[in-house]
N, C-alpha and C positions, 0 to 999 in steps of 0.2 A: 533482459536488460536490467543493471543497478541503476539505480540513482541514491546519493545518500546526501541529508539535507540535518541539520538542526530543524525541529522542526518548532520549535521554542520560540524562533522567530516567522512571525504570521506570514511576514511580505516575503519569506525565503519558501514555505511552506504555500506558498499561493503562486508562487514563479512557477514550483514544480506542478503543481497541480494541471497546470495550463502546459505544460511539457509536455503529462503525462498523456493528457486529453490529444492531445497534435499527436503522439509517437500513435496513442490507438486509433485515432483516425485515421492518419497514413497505414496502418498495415489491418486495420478492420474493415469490414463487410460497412458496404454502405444502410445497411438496416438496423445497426448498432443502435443500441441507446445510451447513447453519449451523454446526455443530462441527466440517466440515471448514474452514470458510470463517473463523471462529473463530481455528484452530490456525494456518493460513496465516498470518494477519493477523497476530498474534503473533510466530510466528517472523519477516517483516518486519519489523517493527518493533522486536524485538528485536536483530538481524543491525544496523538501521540503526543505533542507539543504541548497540550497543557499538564499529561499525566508523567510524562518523560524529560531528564535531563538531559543535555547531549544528543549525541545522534542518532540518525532513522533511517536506515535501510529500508528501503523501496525495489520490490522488483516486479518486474513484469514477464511473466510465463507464457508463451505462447505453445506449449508442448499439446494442448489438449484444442477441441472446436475452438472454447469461448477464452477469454484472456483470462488468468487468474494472477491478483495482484497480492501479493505478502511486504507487510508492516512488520518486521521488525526494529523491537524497543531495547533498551535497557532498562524497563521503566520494571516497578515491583508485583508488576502485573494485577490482576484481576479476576473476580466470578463474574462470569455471565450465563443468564438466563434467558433465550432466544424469546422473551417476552416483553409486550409492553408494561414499563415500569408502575407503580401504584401511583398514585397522584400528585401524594406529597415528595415522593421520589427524588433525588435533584440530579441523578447521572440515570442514563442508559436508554435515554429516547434517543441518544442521536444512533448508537447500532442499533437499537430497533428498526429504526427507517432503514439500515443500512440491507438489516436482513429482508426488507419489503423488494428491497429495489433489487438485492442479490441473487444469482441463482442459487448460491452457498456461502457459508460463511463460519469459519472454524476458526478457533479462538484455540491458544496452547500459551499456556502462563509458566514457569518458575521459579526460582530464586536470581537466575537469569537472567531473564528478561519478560517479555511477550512476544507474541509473533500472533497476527492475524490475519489469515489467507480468508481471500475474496474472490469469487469465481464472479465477474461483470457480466453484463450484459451486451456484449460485445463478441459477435463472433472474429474467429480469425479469417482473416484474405487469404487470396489464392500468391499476394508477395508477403505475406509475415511470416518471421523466424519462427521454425516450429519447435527450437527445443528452449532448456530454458538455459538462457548462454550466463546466469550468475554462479559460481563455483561457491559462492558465502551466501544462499537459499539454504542454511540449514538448519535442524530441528532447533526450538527455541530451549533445549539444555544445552546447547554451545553456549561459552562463554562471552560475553560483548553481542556487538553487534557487527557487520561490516563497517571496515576501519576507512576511515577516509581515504580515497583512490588518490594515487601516486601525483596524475597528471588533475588539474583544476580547469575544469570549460572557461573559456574566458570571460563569460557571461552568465553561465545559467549558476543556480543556487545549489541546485537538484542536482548534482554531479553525476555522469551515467560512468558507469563502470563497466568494458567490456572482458570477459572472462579472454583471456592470453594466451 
């Protein structure tokens, strides 16, 4: 599943978050850890929206056991070192925590964009999609990001996008 959000704006970027949370509990294992999967999601999405103009592709993979979620930005991307930051530091605590709570976490930067894939702690159900139905899940040297879908939910922020 897409969802794509500006994420620039908090209260559009916190709709989804809370989408995201409901779509993995309806099709996740009830032993999931939703509050780490939660806090993840968040700091994503906040990371994208302060570091990114424009939009943020959101999808959710259900192809493997555990769910794995991919942020792609347009943003100018980034180094990251799967370590907690020096003291005086002022970015990189919040993927630190992300990698604590993670079972994985891969980071792909270019001229591009970013794209950051997050393997949660959330297994897949015996009713969740098991492939990954986004057809624009692609490598982060594709140009842009997914483009805003055709059709607009009539409420949510987080637009889901189903592949056609």
């Amino acid at each position: 599943m897409c969802w794509w959000v500006d994420a620039g704006h908090g209260v559009h970027a916190g709709r989804l978050r809370r989408e995201l949370i409901d779509y993995l509990r309806r099709f996740g294992r009830d032993d999931g850890d939703y509050d780490g999967a939660e806090l993840i999601l968040g700091e994503l999405l906040s990371n994208a929206g302060r570091y990114t103009p424009g939009p943020v592709c959101v999808v959710v993979d259900w192809s493997d056991v555990h769910a794995r979620v991919i942020v792609h930005d347009g943003g100018r991307g980034f180094s990251w070192v799967p370590a907690l930051p020096r003291d005086v530091a002022e970015r990189g605590r919040g993927l630190y925590i992300v990698s604590l709570l993670a079972i994985d976490v891969h980071v792909e930067t270019s001229t591009h964009g970013c794209r950051v894939a997050v393997t949660l702690p959330v297994a897949r159900g015996s009713n969740a999609v098991r492939e990954n139905a986004c057809p624009r899940a692609r490598g982060v040297d594709a140009r842009g990001v997914c483009p805003e879908p055709r059709r607009r939910g009539s409420e949510s922020i987080g637009h889901n996008m189903r592949a056609g």
